[in-house]
Residue, then its C-alpha position, 0 to 999 in steps of 0.5 A: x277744573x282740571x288737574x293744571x291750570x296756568x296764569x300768564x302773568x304780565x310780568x311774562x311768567x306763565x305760572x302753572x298750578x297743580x291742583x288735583x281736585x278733591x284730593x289732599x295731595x296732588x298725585x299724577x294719573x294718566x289723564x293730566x299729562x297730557x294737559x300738563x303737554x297743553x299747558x307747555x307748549x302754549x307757554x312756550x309758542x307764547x311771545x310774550x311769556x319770558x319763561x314758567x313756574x311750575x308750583x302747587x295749589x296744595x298747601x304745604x305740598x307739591x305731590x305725593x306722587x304717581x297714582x300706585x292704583x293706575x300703577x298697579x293696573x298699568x299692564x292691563x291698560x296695555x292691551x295685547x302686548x303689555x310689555x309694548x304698551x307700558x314702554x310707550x306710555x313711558x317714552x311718552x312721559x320722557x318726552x313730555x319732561x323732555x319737552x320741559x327740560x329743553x325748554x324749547x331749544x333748539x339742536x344748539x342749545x340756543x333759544x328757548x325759556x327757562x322753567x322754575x320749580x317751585x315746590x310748597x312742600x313735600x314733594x315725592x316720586x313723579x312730585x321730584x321727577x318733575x321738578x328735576x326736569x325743570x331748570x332750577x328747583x325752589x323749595x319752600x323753608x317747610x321742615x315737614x316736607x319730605x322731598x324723595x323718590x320713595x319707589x324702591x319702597x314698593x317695588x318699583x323704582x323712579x321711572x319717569x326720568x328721576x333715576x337718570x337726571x339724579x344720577x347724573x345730578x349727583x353721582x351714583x354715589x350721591x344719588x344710591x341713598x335716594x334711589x336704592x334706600x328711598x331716602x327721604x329728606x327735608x328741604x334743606x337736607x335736600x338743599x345739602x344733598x344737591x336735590x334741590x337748588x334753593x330753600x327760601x322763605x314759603x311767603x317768597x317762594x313763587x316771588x323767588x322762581x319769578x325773580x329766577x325765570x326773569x334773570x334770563x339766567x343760563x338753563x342748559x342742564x350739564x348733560x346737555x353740554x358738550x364735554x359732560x362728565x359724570x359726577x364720581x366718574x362713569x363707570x369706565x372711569x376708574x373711580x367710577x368703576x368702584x362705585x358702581x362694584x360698591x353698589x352692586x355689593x351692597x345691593x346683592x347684600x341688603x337684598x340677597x338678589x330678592x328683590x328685582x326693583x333694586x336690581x333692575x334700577x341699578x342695571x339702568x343706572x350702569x347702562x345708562x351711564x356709558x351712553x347719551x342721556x336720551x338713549x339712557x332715558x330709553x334704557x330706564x324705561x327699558x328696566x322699568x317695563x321689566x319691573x312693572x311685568x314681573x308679578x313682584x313688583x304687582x304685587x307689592x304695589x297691592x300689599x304696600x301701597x293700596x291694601x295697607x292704606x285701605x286698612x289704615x283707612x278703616x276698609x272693615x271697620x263695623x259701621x260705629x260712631x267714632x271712637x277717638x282715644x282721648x284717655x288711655x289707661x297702660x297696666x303694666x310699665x315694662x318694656x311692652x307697657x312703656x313703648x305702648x305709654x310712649x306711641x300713645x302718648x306721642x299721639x297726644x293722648x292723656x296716658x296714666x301707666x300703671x304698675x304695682x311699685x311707682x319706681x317701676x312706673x317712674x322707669x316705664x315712663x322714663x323710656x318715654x323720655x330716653x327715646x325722645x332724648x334720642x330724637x332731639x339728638x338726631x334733630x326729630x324732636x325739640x326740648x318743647x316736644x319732650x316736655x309736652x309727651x311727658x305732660x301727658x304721661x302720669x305714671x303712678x300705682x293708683x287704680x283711681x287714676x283710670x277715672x276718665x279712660x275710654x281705652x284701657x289696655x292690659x299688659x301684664x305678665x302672660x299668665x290667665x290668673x294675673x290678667x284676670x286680676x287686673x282686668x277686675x280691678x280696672x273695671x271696678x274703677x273706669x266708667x261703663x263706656x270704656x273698652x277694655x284691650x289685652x295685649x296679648x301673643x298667645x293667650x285665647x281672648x275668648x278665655x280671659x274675656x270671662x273676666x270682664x263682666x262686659x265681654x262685648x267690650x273686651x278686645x285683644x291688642x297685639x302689640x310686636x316688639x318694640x312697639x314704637x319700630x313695628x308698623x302691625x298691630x293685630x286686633x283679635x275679636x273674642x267670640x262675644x267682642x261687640x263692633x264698638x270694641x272693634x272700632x275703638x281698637x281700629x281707631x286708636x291704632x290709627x291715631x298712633x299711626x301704625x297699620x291694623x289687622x283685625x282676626x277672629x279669636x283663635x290658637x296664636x291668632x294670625x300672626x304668631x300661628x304662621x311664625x311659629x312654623x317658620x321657626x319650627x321648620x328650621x328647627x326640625x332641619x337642623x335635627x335632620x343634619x341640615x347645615x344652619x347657614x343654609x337654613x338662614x341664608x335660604x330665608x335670607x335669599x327669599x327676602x326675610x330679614x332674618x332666617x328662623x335660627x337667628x329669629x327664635x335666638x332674638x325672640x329668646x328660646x326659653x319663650x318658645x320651650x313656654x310656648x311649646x309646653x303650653x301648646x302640648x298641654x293644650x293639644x294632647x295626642x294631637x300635639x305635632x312638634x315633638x321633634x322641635x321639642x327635642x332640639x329647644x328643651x336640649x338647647x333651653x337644658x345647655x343654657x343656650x337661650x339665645x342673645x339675651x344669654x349670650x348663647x343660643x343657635x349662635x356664639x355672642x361675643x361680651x358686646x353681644x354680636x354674633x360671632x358664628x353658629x355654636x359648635x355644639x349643634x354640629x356636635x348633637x346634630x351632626x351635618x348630613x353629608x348630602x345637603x338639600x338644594x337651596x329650593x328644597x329648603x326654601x320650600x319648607x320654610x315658606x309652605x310651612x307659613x302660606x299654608x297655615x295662612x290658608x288654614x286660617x283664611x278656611x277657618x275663619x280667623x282670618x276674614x280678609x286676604x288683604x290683612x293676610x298679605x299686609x300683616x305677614x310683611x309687617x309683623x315678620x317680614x314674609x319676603x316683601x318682594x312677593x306681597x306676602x302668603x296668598x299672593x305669593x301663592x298667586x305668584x305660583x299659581x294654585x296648581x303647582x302650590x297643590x301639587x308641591x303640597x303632595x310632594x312635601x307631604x310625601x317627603x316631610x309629614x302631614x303638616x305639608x298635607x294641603x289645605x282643602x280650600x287650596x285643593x279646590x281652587x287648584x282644581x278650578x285654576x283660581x287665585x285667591x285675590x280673584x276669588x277673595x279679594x276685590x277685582x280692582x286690586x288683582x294684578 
């Protein structure tokens, strides 16, 4: 069986069928265009075929999209020239959808036969780039489908046609939600947006595209017509002039210029609106070889896409029977507690949330109910779904009530003695087989396993805040944590749909050991007199959400002044951040605590919004008359964070580059656009890294010294995903 099948019908429509086999969803590979070009040109050379429907053999969808594994290795299919052989392989594609588009016209637009799309379900990336070169496109009334061009999300943008034919569809205007933001939308959203043509009842869909084709309905697609004009105005146009201004404004602020697909695709979008659509098709593919041959967008596409659903898939879970989570335990009902209640319990699991007084049980399960309330407002959840989440939810003081938990997690005050004590009254009560998880961001999980008298089923669970937004939970496996622990862990985090990382017990784990340095350096500079809008507009510029001023003021600087004298104590002599210490003891000193006080690195006004950097740092740390250059700063800040993944990859807390890459993107945000630490070291190669290490050392401190694993494979000219990852996934 191949990929598309057709059935000409007596009726004189050709229907043809997607179908990859063996696949959930359909998704395109190089292989089935060609078969797709087969199956066209038979119908339309055929006389007794009045025109074609397009559709689905998979329920409830159309297509996922273009195969990212095929992708992510399209340069190296290329051969010696790969620039030249990705355009061709695009200029091929635009042709095919070209071929579908004309229909079979000739030069006047005369002749040929139309071609309906008719789409089940979802329906994403190259999934709407061939449904938009189509005449009409009918989607099926399927408020779960999801109808888009997501690319943006990974790197890339819709190359395939799709940025062209929205453009001029909608308007850039109406297009930029779709094509800058990746926005997704139902069928009639879709409908309302102009995507899609028709939403009809899913029983009536392919009766509906038939009913269509056999209209003999006119099909010639607006820019195709003489005297076309753009949606919006063209960019020469006046109003068209200001979109497009708009849109380069927003884009260069949502993305500070890091991100080259962003750029790239509203380049083709502008060049292609002041010429014909063919020689615009030209310019789009244009725009994407030069995504595709930059190692941004590679690596994306690996961290994105294939690493993080490797991972969601279970790529190093211990070989254990199932684990599914049927009943979970929450001790403790605050912030952390609740949104850990609220993901379980939307999971359909039973959840018994526990805490020491019942009103602060009735409030954590109350932010159950606020954050469905939230979503039946903006029409993602009903009254039916509220009730049922809570069903599941019993929120109570009672221990007895664990009875029945297969999962227990802790989340209590961070303090060994408290955890320790629940921790000894949940085993009194939940049966041998249960895991038990402390949710935890700093506390050693070896340690407070010595209040388990199981310790082969005592797992750490790291949650980030809020629980229901963040996408990472980091797994952290004490020295005695036994594989059935691990799996259960690993399953749960897949049943509550977020992605896991699984580390080896140590200071901060993975996550918060990399952080802690992003923040600590911007400290550090803006006690040397380093201006603070340069230290957070520098991170900003490398595609991190948020500088690290502004990061330690969310994150509160009393918690970092804690986590700083535990540390020290801890540590001893060896202790290394004494120079932090002395800018957040003076600031946690002054009350500067950060947004939750209204008063940290920033001024807040009494809404809480930042109204600008407080005078009083400049005051105590006074700016430097010669500032460093942009790169300098940006150096520190992101070898302060790749070199500590590296200690952790030497020493083994980290046991895959994969989780390295996929956690530092999603935990904190580390500039998406290089595909986090080690490929970012990829990007830069092992032998500048070096040599930059030896430069930063000699001007900052030990702290830059490079790590020696970083050393040999500079000597060796290595990458890490050749060295440590698989040689499929290396870009």
């Amino acid at each position: 069986m191949t990929d598309f099948t057709m059935e000409k019908g007596a009726d004189g429509v050709a229907v043809i069928t997607w179908d990859v086999p063996g696949k959930s969803m359909n998704v395109m590979s190089m292989e089935a265009w060609p078969v797709l070009e087969d199956l066209v040109d038979d119908a339309l050379a055929d006389d007794a075929v009045k025109g074609i429907v397009i559709t689905s053999g998979k329920e409830g969808s159309f297509a996922g999209g273009m195969d990212l594994n095929v992708i992510a290795k399209m340069k190296e299919m290329a051969g010696d020239n790969p620039a030249q052989g990705l355009m061709d392989g695009l200029m091929n594609m635009h042709s095919i959808l070209r071929k579908i588009e004309r229909g079979g016209m000739d030069d006047k637009n005369k002749g040929g036969k139309p071609i309906a799309a008719a789409l089940p379900g979802t329906a994403l990336g190259i999934g709407l780039e061939i449904p938009l070169a189509c005449h009409r496109i009918f989607a099926a009334d399927n408020p779960k489908a999801k109808i888009g061009l997501p690319e943006i999300m990974v790197g890339i943008f819709p190359g395939a046609g799709g940025t062209t034919r929205l453009v001029r569809k909608l308007g850039a205007m109406g297009a930029s939600p779709l094509l800058l933001e990746g926005k997704l939308n139902d069928p009639k959203k879709a409908k309302t947006a102009g995507v899609v043509d028709e939403v009809v009842p899913a029983d009536e869909l392919i009766a509906k595209a038939k009913e269509w084709v056999l209209s003999e309905p006119s099909f010639v697609k607006p820019w195709d017509e003489k005297g076309y004009k753009m949606p919006g105005g063209a960019p020469y146009h006046p109003a068209g002039f200001m979109t497009f201004v708009g849109a380069s404004a927003m884009v260069n602020g949502k993305t500070q210029g890091a991100f080259p697909a962003a750029k790239a695709l509203l380049s083709a979008v502008y060049e292609g609106a002041l010429v014909p659509f063919d020689t615009a098709l030209k310019i789009e593919a244009r725009w994407f070889t030069n995504v595709l041959m930059n190692p941004s967008s590679s690596a994306m596409i690996r961290s994105l896409f294939i690493n993080k659903e490797a991972l969601e898939k279970g790529a190093n879970r211990p070989d254990v029977p199932e684990q599914t989570v049927k009943k979970v335990g929450v001790m403790g009902a605050g912030m952390m507690g609740a949104g850990i209640a609220l993901v379980s319990a939307m999971a359909g699991m039973q959840v018994v949330l526990i805490d020491q007084k019942q009103d602060a049980a009735d409030k954590g399960k109350s932010y159950t109910a606020d954050y469905m309330d939230k979503g039946i407002k903006r029409g993602k959840a009903t009254e039916e779904k509220k009730e049922n989440t809570l069903d599941l939810i019993t929120a109570t003081t009672d221990y007895a009530a664990l009875e029945g938990c297969d999962l227990v997690i802790e989340a209590v005050f961070e303090d060994p003695g408290v955890k320790a004590e629940v921790t000894k009254k949940v085993l009194e009560v939940v049966g041998d087989d249960c895991i038990f998880a402390t949710n935890t961001s700093t506390l050693p999980i070896t340690e407070l396993a010595k209040a388990s008298d199981k310790p082969e089923q005592f797992i750490g669970i790291h949650f980030f805040s809020p629980v229901e937004k963040m996408m990472l939970v980091e797994i952290i496996k004490g020295k005695e944590t036994g594989p059935r622990a691990v799996a259960k862990a690993l399953d749960y985090v897949r049943q509550i749909k977020k992605t896991p990382i699984a580390v080896n017990d140590a200071r901060f784990f993975y996550c918060n050991r990399c952080i802690i340095p992003y923040i600590n350096e911007g400290i550090r500079m803006v006690a040397e007199g380093v201006a603070p809008a340069l230290i957070d507009n520098a991170a900003r510029q490398l595609g991190f959400p948020v500088g690290p001023l502004q990061l330690v003021d969310e994150t509160s600087i009393d918690l970092g002044a804690k986590i700083a004298r535990a540390t020290k104590e801890a540590m001893g002599d060896d202790y290394p951040d004494a120079a932090v210490d002395e800018v957040i003891f003076w600031m946690e000193g002054e009350g500067r605590l950060g947004r939750k006080a209204n008063a940290g690195f920033f001024d807040y006004d009494e809404k809480g919004k930042r109204q600008g950097y407080w005078a009083g740092l400049e005051e105590k740390y006074p700016h430097a008359e010669e500032q460093p250059d942009l790169i300098a700063v940006q150096h520190r800040l992101m070898f302060a964070q790749v070199l500590e993944a590296v200690r952790a990859l030497e020493e083994g807390v980290l046991e895959d580059i994969r989780e390295g890459d996929v956690g530092a993107i999603l935990a904190w945000g580390f500039a998406p656009w290089s595909g986090g630490p080690f490929s970012w070291l990829d990007i830069i190669g092992s032998p500048y890294a070096a040599e930059r290490c030896d430069q930063l050392t000699e001007a900052h401190g030990a702290r830059f010294t490079c790590p020696d694993l970083l050393r040999e494979m500079a000597e060796k000219n290595q990458s890490f995903y050749r060295r440590f990852g698989n040689e499929a996934q290396a870009a």
